[in-house]
Residue frames as a rotation matrix with the C-alpha (Angstrom) as fourth column:
UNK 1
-0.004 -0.245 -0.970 38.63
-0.966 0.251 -0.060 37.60
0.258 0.936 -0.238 18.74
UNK 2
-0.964 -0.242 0.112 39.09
-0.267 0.882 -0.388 34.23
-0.005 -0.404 -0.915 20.85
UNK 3
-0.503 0.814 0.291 35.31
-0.218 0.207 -0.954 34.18
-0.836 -0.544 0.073 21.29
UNK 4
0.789 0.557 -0.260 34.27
-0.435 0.207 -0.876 33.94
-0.435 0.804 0.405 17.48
UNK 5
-0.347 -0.696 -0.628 37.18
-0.836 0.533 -0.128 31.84
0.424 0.481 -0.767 17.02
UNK 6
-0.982 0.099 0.163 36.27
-0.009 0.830 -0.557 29.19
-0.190 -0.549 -0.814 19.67
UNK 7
-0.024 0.958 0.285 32.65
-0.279 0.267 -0.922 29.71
-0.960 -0.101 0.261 18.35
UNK 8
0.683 0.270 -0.679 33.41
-0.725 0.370 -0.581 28.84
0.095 0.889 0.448 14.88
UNK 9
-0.740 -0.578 -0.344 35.73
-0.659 0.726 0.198 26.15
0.135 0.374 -0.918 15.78
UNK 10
-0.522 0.603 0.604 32.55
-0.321 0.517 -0.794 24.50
-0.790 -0.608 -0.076 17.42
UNK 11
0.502 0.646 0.575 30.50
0.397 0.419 -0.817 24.30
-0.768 0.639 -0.046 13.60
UNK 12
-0.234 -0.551 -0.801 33.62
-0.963 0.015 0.271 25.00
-0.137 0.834 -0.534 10.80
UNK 13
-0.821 -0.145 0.552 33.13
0.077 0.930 0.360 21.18
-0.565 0.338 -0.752 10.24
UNK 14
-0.027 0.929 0.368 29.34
0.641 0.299 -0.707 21.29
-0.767 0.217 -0.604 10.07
UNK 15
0.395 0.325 -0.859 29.85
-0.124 -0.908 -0.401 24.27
-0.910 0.265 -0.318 7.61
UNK 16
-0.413 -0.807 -0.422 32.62
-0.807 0.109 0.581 22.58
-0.422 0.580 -0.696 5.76
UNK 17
-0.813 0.234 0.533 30.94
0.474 0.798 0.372 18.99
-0.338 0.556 -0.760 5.04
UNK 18
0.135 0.984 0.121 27.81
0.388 0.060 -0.920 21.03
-0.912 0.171 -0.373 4.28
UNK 19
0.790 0.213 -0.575 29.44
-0.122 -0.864 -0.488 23.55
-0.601 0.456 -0.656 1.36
UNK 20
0.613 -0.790 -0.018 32.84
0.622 0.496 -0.606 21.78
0.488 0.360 0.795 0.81
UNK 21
0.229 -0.635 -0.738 36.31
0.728 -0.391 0.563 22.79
-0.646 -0.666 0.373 2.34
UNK 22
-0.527 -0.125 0.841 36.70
0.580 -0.775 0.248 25.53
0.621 0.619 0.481 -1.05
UNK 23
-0.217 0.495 0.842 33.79
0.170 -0.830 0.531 27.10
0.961 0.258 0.096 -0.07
UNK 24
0.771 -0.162 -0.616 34.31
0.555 -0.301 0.775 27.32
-0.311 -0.940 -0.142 3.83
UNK 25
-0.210 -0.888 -0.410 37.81
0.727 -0.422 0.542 28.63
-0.654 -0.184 0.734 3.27
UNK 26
-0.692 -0.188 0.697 36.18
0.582 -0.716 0.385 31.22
0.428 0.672 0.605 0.86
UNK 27
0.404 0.902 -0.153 33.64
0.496 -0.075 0.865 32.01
0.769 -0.425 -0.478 3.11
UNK 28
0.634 -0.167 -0.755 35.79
0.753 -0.093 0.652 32.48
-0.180 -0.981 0.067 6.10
UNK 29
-0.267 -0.643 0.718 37.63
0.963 -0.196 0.182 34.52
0.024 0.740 0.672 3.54
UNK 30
-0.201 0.610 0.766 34.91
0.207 -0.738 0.642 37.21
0.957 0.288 0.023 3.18
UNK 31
0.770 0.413 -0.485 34.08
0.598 -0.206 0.774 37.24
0.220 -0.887 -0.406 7.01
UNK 32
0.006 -0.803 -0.595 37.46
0.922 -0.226 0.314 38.45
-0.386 -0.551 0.740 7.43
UNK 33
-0.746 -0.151 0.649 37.23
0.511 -0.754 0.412 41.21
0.427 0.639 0.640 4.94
UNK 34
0.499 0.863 0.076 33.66
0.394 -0.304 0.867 42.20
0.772 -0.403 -0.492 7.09
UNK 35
0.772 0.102 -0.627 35.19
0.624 0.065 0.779 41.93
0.120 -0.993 -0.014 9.93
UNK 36
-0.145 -0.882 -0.449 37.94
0.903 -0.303 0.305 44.01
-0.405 -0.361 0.840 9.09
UNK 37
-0.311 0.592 0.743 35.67
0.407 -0.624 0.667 46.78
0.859 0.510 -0.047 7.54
UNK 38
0.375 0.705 0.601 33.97
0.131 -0.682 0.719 47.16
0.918 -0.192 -0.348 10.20
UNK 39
0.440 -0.598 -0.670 37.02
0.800 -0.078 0.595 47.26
-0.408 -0.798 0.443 13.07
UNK 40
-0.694 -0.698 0.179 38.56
0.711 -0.623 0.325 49.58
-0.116 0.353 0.929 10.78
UNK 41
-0.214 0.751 0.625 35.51
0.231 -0.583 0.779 51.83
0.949 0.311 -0.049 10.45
UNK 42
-0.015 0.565 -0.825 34.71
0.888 0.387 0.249 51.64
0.460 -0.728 -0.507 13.86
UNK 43
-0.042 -0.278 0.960 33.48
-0.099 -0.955 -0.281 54.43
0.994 -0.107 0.013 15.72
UNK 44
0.360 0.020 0.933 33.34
-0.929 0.098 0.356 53.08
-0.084 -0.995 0.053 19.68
UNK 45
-0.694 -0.586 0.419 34.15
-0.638 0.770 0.019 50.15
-0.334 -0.254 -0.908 21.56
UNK 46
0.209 0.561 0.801 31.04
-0.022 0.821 -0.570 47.92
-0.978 0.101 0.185 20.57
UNK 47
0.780 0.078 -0.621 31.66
-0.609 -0.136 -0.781 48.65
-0.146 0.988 -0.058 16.92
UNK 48
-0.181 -0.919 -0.351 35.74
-0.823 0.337 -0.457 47.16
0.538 0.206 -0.817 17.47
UNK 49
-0.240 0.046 0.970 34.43
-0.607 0.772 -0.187 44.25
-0.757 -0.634 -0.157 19.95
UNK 50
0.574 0.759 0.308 32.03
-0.340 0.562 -0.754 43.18
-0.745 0.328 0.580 16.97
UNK 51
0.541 -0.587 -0.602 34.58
-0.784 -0.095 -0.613 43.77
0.302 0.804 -0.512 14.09
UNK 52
-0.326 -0.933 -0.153 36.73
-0.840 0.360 -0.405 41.24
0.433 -0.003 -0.902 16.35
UNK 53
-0.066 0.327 0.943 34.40
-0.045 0.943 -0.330 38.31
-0.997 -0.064 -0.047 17.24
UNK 54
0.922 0.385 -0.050 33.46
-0.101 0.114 -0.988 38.39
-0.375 0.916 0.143 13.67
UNK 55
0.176 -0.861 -0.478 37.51
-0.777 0.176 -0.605 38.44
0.605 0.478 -0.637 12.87
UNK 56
-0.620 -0.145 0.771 37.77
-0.566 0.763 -0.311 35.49
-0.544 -0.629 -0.555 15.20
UNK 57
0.767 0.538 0.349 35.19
-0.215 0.728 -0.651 33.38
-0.604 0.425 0.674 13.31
UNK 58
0.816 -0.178 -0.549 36.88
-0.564 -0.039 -0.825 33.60
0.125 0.983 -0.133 10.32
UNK 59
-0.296 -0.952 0.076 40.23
-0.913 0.259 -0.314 32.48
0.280 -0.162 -0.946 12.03
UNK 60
0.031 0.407 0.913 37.90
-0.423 0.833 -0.357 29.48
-0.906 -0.375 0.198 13.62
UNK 61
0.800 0.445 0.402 36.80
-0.054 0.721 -0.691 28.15
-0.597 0.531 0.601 10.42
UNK 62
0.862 -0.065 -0.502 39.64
-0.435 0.411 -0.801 28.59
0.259 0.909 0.327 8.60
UNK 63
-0.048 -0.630 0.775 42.16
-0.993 0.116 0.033 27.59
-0.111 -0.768 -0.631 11.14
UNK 64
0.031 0.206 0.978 40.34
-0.407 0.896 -0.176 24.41
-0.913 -0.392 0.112 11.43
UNK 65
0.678 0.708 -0.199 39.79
-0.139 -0.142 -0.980 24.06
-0.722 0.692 0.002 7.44
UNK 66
0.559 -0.650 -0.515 42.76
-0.809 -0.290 -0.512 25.10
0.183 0.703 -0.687 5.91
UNK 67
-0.416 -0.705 0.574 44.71
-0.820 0.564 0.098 22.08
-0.393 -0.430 -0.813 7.13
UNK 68
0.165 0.694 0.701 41.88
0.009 0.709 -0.705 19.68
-0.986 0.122 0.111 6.26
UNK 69
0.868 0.346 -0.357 41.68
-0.307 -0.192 -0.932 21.01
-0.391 0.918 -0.061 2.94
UNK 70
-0.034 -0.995 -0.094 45.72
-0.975 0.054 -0.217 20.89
0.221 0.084 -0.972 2.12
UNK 71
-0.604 -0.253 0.756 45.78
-0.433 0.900 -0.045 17.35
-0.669 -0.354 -0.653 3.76
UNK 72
-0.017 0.710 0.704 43.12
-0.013 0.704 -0.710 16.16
-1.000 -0.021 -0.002 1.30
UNK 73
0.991 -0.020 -0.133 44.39
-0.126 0.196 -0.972 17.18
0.045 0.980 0.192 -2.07
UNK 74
0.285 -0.914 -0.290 48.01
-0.954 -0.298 0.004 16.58
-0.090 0.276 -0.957 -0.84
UNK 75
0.394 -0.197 -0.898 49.94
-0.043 0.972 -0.232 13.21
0.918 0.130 0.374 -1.74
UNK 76
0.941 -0.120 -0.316 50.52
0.318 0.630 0.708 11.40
0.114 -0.767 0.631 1.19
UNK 77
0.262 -0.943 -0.204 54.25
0.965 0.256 0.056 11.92
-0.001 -0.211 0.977 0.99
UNK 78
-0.451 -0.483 0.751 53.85
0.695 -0.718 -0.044 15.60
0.560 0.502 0.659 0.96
UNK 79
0.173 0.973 0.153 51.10
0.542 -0.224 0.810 16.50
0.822 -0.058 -0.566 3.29
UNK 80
0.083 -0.501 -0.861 53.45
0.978 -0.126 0.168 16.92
-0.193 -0.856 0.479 6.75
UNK 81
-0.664 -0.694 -0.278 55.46
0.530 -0.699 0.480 19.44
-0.528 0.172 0.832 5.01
UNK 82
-0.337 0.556 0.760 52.46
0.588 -0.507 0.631 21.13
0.736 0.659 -0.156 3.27
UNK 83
0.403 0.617 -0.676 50.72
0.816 0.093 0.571 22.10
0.415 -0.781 -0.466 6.74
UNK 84
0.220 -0.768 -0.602 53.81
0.923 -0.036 0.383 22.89
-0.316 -0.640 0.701 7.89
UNK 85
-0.651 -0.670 0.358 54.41
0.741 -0.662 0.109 25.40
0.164 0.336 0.927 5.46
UNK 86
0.252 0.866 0.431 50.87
0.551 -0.495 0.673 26.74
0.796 0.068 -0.602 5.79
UNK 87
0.873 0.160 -0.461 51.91
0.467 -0.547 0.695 27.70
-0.141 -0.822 -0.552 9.73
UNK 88
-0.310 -0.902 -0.300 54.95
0.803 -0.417 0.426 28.84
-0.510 -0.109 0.853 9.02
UNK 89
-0.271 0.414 0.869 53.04
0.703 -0.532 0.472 31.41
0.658 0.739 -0.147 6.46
UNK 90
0.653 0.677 0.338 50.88
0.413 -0.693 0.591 32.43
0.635 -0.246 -0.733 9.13
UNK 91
0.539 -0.522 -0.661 53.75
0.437 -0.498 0.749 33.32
-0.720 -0.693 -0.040 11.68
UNK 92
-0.946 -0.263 0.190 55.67
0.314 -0.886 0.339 35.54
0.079 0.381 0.921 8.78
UNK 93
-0.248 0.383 0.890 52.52
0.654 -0.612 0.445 36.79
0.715 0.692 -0.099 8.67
UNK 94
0.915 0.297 -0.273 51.68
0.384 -0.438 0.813 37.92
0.122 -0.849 -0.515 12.28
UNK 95
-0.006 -0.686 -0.727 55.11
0.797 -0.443 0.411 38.79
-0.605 -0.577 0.550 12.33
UNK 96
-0.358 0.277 0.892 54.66
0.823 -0.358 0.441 41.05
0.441 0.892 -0.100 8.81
UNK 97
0.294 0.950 0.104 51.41
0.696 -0.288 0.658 42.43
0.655 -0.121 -0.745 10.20
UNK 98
0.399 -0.096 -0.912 53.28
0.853 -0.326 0.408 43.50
-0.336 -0.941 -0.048 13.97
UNK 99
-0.706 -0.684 -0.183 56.36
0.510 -0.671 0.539 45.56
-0.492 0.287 0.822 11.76
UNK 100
-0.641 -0.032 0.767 53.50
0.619 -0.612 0.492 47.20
0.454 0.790 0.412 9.62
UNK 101
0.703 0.704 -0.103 51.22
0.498 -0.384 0.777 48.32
0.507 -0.598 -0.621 12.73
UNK 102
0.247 -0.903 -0.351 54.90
0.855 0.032 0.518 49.21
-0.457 -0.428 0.780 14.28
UNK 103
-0.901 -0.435 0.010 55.45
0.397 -0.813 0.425 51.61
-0.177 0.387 0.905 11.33
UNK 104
-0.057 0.766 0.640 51.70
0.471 -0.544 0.694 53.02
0.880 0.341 -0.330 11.49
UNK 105
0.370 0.285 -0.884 52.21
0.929 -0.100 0.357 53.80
0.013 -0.953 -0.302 15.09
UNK 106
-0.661 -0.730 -0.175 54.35
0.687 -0.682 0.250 56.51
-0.302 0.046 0.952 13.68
UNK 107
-0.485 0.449 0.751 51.49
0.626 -0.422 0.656 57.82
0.611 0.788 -0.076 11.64
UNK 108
-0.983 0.107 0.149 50.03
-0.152 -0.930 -0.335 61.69
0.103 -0.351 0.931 12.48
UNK 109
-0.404 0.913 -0.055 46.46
-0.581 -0.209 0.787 61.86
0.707 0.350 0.615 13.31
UNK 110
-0.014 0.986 0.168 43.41
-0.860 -0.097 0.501 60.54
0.510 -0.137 0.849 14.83
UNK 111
0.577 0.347 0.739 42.80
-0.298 0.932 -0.205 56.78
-0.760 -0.102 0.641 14.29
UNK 112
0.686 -0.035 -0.727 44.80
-0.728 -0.035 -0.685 56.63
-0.001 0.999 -0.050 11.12
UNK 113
-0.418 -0.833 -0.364 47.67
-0.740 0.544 -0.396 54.63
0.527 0.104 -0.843 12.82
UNK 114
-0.476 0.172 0.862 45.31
-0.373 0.848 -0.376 52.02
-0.796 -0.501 -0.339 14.22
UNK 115
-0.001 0.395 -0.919 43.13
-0.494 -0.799 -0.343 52.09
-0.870 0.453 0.195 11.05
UNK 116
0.341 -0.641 -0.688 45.33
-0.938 -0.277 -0.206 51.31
-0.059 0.716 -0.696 8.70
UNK 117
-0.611 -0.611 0.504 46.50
-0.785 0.550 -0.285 48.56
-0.103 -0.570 -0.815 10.00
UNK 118
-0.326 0.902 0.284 43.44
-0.342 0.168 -0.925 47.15
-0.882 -0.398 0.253 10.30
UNK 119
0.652 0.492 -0.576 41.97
-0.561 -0.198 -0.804 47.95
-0.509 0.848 0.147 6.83
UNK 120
-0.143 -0.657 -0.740 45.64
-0.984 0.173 0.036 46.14
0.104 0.734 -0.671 5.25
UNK 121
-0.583 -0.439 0.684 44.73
-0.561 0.826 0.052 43.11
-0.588 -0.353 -0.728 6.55
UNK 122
0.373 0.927 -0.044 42.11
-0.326 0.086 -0.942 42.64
-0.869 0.365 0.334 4.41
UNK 123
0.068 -0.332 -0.941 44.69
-0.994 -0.101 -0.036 42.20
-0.083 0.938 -0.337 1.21
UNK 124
-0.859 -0.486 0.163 45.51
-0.469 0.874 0.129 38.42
-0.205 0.034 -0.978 2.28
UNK 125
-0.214 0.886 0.412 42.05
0.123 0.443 -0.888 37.49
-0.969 -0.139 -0.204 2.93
UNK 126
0.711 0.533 -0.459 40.83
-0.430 -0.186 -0.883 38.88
-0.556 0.825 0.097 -1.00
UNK 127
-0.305 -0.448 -0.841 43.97
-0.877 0.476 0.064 37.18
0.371 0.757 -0.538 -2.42
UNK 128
-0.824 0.235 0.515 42.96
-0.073 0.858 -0.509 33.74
-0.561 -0.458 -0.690 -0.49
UNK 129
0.021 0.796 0.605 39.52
0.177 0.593 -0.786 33.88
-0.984 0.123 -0.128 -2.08
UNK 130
0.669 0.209 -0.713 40.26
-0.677 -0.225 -0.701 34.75
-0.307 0.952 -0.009 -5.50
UNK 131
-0.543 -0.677 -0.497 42.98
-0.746 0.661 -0.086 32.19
0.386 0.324 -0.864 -5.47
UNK 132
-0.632 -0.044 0.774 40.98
-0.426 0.854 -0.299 29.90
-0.648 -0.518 -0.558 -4.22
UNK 133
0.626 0.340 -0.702 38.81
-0.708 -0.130 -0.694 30.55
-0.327 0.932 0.159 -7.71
UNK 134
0.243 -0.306 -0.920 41.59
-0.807 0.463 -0.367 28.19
0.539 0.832 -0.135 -9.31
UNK 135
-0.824 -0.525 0.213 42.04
-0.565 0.785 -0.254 25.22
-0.034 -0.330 -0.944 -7.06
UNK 136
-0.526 0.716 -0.458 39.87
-0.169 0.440 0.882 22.48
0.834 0.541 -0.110 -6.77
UNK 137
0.108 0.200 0.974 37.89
-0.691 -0.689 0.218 21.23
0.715 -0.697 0.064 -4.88
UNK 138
-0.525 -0.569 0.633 38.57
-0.741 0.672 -0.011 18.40
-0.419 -0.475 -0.774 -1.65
UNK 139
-0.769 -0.046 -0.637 38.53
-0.406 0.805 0.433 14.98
0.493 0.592 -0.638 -3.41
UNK 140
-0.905 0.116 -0.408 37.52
0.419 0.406 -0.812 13.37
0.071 -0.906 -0.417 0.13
UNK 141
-0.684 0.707 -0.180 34.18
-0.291 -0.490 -0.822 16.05
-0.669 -0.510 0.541 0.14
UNK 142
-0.250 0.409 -0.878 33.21
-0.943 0.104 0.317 14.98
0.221 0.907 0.359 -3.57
UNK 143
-0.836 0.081 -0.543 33.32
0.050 0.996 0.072 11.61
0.547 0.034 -0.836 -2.66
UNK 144
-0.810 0.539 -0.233 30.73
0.524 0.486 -0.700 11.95
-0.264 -0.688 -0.676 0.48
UNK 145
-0.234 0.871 -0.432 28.62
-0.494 -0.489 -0.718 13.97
-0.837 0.045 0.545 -1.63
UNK 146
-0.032 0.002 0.999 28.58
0.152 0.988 0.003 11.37
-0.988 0.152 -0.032 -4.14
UNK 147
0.765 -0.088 -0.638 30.08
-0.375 -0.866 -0.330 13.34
-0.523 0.492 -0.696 -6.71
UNK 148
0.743 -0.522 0.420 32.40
0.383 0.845 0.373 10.55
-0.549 -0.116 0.827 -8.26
UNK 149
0.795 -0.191 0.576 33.21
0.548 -0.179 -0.817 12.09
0.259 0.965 -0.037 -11.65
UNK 150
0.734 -0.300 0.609 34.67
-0.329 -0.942 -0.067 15.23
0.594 -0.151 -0.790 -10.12
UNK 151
0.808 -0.366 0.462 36.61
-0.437 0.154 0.886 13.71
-0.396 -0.918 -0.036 -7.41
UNK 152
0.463 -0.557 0.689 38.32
0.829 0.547 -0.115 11.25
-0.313 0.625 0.715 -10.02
UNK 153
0.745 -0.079 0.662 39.05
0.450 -0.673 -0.587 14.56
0.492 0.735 -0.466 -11.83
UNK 154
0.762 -0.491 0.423 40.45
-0.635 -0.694 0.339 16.28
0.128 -0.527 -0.841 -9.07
UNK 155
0.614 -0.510 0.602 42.51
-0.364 0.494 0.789 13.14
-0.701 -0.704 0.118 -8.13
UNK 156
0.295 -0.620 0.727 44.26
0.954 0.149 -0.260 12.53
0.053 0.770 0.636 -11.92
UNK 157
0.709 -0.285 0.644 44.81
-0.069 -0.938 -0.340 16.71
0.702 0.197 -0.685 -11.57
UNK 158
0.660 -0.490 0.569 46.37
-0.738 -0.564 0.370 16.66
0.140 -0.664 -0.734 -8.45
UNK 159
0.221 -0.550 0.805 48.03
-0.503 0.643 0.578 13.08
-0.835 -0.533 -0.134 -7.78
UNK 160
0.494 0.033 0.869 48.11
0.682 0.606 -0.410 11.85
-0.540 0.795 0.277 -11.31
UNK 161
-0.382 -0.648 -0.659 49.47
0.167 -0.750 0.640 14.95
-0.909 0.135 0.395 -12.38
UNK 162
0.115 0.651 -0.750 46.83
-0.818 -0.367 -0.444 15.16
-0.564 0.664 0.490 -15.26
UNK 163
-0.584 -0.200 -0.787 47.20
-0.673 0.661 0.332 11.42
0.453 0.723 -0.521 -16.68
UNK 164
0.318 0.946 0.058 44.31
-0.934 0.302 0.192 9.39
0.164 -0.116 0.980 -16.63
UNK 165
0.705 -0.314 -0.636 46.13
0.037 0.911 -0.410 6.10
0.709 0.265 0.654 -16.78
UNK 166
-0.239 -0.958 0.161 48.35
-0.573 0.005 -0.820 7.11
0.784 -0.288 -0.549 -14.01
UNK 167
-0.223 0.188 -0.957 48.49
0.440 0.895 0.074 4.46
0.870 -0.404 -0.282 -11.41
């Protein structure tokens, strides 16, 4: 997993200024849901190595992404403590994840208590990209794609609070 993490941290940027930081962080969204298909399917060790460079991208780009993104539609006076909450998310979640692989270890059978596990992680990753269906996108990317309108839009939605006239 470190290895397709430290290879997408190397081009999450180049992926992000090319598509926008939405559609990296929905992207890296779906790798995860691959990548946890096919660890959770897996029938040998090359099958779970791949499943987990391919879950390691995903964590590259959106590791690197998700912060960017959050820092660019938050107001200035809110951005610290936005981040902040983002990691704090992910460590309930790794801690979440440990107690529900903990109680699959219990589970009769085969592969079913590694499996599982496996196959649940997928739920964050499909709520992340369907929620990411209602946010906008990063002001800061509209601008360098010379997208003015939109950006303005996003920036009376998110820092104006939907008033055009707001200073």
């Amino acid at each position: 997993m470190a290895g397709g993490s430290w290879l997408a941290s190397l081009c999450s940027g180049f992926i992000s200024d090319a598509f926008g930081r939405k559609k990296a962080i929905m992207l890296g969204a779906v790798i995860w849901v691959i990548g946890c298909i096919i660890v959770s399917a897996s029938q040998n060790i090359a099958m779970l190595i791949v499943g987990r460079i391919i879950n390691g991208f995903c964590v590259g780009i959106c590791s690197a992404q998700v912060p960017v993104y959050i820092s660019e539609l938050a107001p200035p006076s809110k951005r610290g403590r936005l981040v902040g909450a983002q990691q704090w998310a992910i460590t309930w979640g790794i801690m979440i994840m440990f107690y529900i692989s903990y109680g699959c270890s219990f589970i009769k059978g085969d592969t079913a208590s590694f499996r599982v596990p496996w196959a649940l992680q997928m739920i964050p990753a499909i709520v992340l990209f369907f929620g990411m269906m209602f946010l906008p996108e990063s002001p800061r990317w509209l601008a360098t794609k010379d997208r003015w309108e939109e950006c303005e839009a996003v920036l009376i939605l998110t820092h104006g609070k939907g008033d055009p006239d707001s200073p």
